[in-house]
N, C-alpha and C positions, 0 to 999 in steps of 0.2 A: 504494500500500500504506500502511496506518499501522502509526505507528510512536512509540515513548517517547520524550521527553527529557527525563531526572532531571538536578536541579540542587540543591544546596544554597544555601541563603537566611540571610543575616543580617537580624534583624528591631528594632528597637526596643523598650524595653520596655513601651509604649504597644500597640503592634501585635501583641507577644507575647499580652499579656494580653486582647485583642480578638479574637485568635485562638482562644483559652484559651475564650472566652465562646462561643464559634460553636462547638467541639466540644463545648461542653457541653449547648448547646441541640440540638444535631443528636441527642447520647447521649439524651436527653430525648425526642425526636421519638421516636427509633428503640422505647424500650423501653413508650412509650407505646403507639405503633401494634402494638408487639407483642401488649400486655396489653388489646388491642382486638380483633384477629384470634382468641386465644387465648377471650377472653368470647363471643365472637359464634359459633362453633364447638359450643362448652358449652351453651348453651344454643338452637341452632337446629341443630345438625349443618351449618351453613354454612361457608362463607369468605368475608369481605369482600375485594374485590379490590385491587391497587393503583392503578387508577384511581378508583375511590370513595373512596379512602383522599387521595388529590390533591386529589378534590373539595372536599374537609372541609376541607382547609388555610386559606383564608379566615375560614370560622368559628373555626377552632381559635387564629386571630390574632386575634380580636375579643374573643373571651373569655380568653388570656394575649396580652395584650401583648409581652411578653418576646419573644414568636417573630417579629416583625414586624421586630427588629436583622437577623436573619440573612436574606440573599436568596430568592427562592422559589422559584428552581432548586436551591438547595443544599438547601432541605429535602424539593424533588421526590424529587431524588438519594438522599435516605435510605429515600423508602421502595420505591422503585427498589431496595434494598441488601436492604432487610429482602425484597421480593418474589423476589429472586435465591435469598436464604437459604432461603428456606420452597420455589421451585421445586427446588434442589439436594436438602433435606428427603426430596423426593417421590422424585425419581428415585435417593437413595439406597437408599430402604425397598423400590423395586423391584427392584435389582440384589442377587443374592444374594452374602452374604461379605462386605459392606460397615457398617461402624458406621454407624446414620441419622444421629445428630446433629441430634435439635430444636433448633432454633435459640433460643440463650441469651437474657436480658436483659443490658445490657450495665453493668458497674458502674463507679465511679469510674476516671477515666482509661485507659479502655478503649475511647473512642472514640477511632482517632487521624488524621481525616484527614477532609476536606470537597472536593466537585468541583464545579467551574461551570462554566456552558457557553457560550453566548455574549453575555452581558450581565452586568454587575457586576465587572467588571477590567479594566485598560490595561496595555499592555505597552510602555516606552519603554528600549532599550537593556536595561540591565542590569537595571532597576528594573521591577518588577512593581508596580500599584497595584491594590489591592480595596477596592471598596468598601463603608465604615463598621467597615473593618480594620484597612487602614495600607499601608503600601510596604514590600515585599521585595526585597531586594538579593542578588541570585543573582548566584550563581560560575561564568559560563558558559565551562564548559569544553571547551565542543565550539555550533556553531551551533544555532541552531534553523529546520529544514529542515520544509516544506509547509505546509499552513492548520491552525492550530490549531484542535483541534473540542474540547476540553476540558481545563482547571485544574483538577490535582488537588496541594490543599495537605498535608502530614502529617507531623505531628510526633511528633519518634520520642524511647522510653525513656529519652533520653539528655536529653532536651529542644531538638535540634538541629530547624529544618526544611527540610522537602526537597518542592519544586517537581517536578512530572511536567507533562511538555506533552505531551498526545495529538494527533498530528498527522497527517492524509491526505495521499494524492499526495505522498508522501517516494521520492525518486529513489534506487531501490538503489543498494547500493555494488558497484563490479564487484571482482573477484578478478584476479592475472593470470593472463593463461596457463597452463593444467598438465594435461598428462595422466595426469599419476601416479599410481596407488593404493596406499591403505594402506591395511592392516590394525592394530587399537589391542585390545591388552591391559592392563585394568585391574588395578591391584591395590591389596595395602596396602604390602606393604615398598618397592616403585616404585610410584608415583601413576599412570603406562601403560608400554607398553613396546611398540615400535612394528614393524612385519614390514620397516622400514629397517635395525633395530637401535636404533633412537634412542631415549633413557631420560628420563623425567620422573621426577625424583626427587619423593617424599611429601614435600610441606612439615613436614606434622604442626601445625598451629597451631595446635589444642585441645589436643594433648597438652603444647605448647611451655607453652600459658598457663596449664595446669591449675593449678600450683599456687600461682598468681597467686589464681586464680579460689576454690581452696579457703579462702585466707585472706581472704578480701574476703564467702565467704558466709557464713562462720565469722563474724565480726564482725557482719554485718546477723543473724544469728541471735539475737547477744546483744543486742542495740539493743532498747531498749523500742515496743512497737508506738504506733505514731501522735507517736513524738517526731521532732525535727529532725536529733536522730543517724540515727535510724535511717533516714528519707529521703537525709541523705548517702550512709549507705550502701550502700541501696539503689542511687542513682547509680551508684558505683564500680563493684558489680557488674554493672548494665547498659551501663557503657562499657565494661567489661573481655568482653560479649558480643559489643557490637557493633564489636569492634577485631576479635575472631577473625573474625566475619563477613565485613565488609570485604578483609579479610587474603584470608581464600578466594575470594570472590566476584572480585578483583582476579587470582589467579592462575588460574580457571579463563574467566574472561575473554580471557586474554592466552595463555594454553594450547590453547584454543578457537581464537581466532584465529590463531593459528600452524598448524594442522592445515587451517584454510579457506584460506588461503593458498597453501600448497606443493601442497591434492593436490585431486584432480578428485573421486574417490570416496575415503569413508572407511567403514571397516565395525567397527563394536565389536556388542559379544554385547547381546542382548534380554535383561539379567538382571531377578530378580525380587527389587528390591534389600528389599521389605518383607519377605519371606521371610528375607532372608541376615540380618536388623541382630536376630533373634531369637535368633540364638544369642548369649550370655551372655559366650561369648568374645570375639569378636570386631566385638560390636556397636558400640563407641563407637568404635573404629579405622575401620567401614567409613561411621559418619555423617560421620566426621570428613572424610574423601576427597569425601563428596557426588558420588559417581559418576552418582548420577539429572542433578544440574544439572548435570554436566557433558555429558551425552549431550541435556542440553533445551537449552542452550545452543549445541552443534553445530549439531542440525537446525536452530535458529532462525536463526544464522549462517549455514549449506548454503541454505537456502532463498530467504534475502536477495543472497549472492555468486554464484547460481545451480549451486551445486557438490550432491554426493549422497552420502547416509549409510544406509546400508546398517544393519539390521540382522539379526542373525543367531542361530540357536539353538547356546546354549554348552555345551550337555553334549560331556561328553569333550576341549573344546578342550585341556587342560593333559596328559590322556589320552594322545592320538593322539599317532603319529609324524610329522610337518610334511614327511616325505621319503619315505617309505614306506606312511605310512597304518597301522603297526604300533599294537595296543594294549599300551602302556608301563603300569603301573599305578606311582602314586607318592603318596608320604605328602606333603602340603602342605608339611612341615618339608623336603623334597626338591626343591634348588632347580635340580638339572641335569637335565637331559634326557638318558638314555644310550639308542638302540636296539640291540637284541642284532640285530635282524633288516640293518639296512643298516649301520648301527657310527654312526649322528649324532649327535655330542655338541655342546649346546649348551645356553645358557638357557632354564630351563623358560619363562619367558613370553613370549621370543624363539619357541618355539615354537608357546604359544599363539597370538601374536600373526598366525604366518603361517597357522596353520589357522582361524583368521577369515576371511584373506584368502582363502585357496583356498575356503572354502564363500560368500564371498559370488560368486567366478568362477563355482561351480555353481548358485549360485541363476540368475545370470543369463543363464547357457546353457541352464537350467529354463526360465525364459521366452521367450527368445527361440526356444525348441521350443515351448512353446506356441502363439506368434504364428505 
């Protein structure tokens, strides 16, 4: 199987700036070949393809030099990128309900990242070398496991970078033992609530830094455009983003992996979180939780430990009686469960939680009548 490994890199500031020149030249490539495909269309109803587009790279090195620094998988790679962009294009205009998204040009510092593949870098120990770049000194915090099929370098809003190693034939990781199931209710006032009983409280880490964040945008508002104040503060407020990022991405990692761990099957509801984040009320509470990545983050764990994640349809789950099947009707601000019909009082997401679980048991006695 493959598989990522993300690393953070300290670079020299030789090698930064070398870097610096390779995104630039790649943004260059990219917003060229666009305004190539984009001419050639206009005036033929055609498309140039990406492999005619590869061909051309030679000449397009003869006549700027400047492109001849960067290696010529990495500029393969960009139009590899832009060809991606333009097939997703297509297949969005096809699906209905979907925004297309032509694919933009790309402007100053918007390009942030270059990939190479098996020629033009050495990897010794800790130290990455590319060549006519410089040496990266990554922070390997975990091994790097099977044959690396592709370097991708990318430097982020903050000005940090970060190494990715795409690698085949990476030996899953096993899970122990377990045959236990759960059922997992999401929420906002608890971040899930489990048909164990067991509670993950909401971190809340957008709401924590908000007003961090409002005085840090406030300030880059006042900054004059194109001075070096106003670059600092722009900084401030992309480090003050990508802390809350981090912050999440680290607890729903470690939240994830604790549910792969202890149970054999997990079952949370099939919600339709672009629908839910439109109401006005409660939209930036429900981005905040990132309940999507945490349910992409499951299955990608479940798949790798060899464990199973269920999904299932949520209407009524908060509804239903968990003991009786009775329908309860409750205001959201309604945080118990009382039935008149069997007398079960309990928490309401405690009950959601087990009527996830009971409908993922009928799903699979659904099937198993099938078969």
């Amino acid at each position: 199987m493959r598989k990522t490994f993300l690393y953070e890199a300290r670079v020299s500031q030789k090698t930064a700036i070398n870097a610096d020149g390779w995104l630039e030249t790649c943004r260059t490539l990219y917003n060229v070949a666009l305004d190539q495909r984009r001419s050639i269309y206009r005036q033929h109803k055609t498309s140039i393809t990406c492999y005619d587009q590869c061909n051309e790279l030679p000449d397009l090195k003869k006549e700027f030099p400047e492109f001849k620094a960067v290696g010529s998988q990495v500029l393969q790679d960009v139009l590899e990128r832009l060809d991606k962009a333009y097939k997703s294009f297509f297949r969005r205009v096809k699906q209905k309900g979907q925004k297309a998204g032509f694919p933009r040009f790309r402007g100053k510092d918007r390009y942030d990242s270059f990939t190479l593949k098996q020629a033009g870098w050495k990897l010794e120990g800790r130290y990455l070398t590319i060549t006519r770049v410089g040496r990266f000194k990554l922070f390997l915090s975990r091994p790097i496991k099977g044959d690396i099929k592709t370097i991708t370098v990318r430097r982020t809003a903050t000005g940090k970078w970060l190494v990715a190693f795409s690698c085949d034939n990476v030996t899953p990781r096993t899970a122990p033992f377990s045959d236990k199931t759960v059922g997992i209710d999401v929420g906002i006032k608890s971040f899930a609530v489990d048909s164990d009983g067991g509670v993950v409280d909401n971190p809340k880490f957008f709401r924590k830094s908000e007003k961090l964040l409002r005085q840090r945008q406030r300030s880059l508002a006042r900054k004059e455009p194109g001075s070096k104040n106003r670059a600092n503060a722009r900084l401030l407020v992309a480090k003050t983003h990508q802390k809350i990022t981090n912050q999440r991405r680290d607890f729903l990692h470690k939240t994830a992996n604790r549910y792969i761990q202890n149970y054999e099957t997990i079952t949370v509801e099939s919600l339709k979180i672009k629908n839910m984040v439109r109401s006005r009320h409660l939209s930036k509470s429900i981005s905040d939780v990132s309940w999507g990545t945490f349910f992409e983050l499951l299955s990608c764990k479940a798949g790798e430990a060899g464990r199973t994640v269920f999904r299932v349809n949520p209407k009524d789950t908060s509804q239903l009686c968990s003991g009786c099947g009775e329908r309860v009707p409750k205001e959201l601000s309604e945080r118990t469960h009382r039935c008149p019909k069997c007398g079960l009082v309990l928490d309401r997401d405690l009950n959601a939680a087990l009527n996830i679980l009971n409908r993922a048991g009928q799903a699979r006695m659904t099937l198993t009548l099938a078969q």
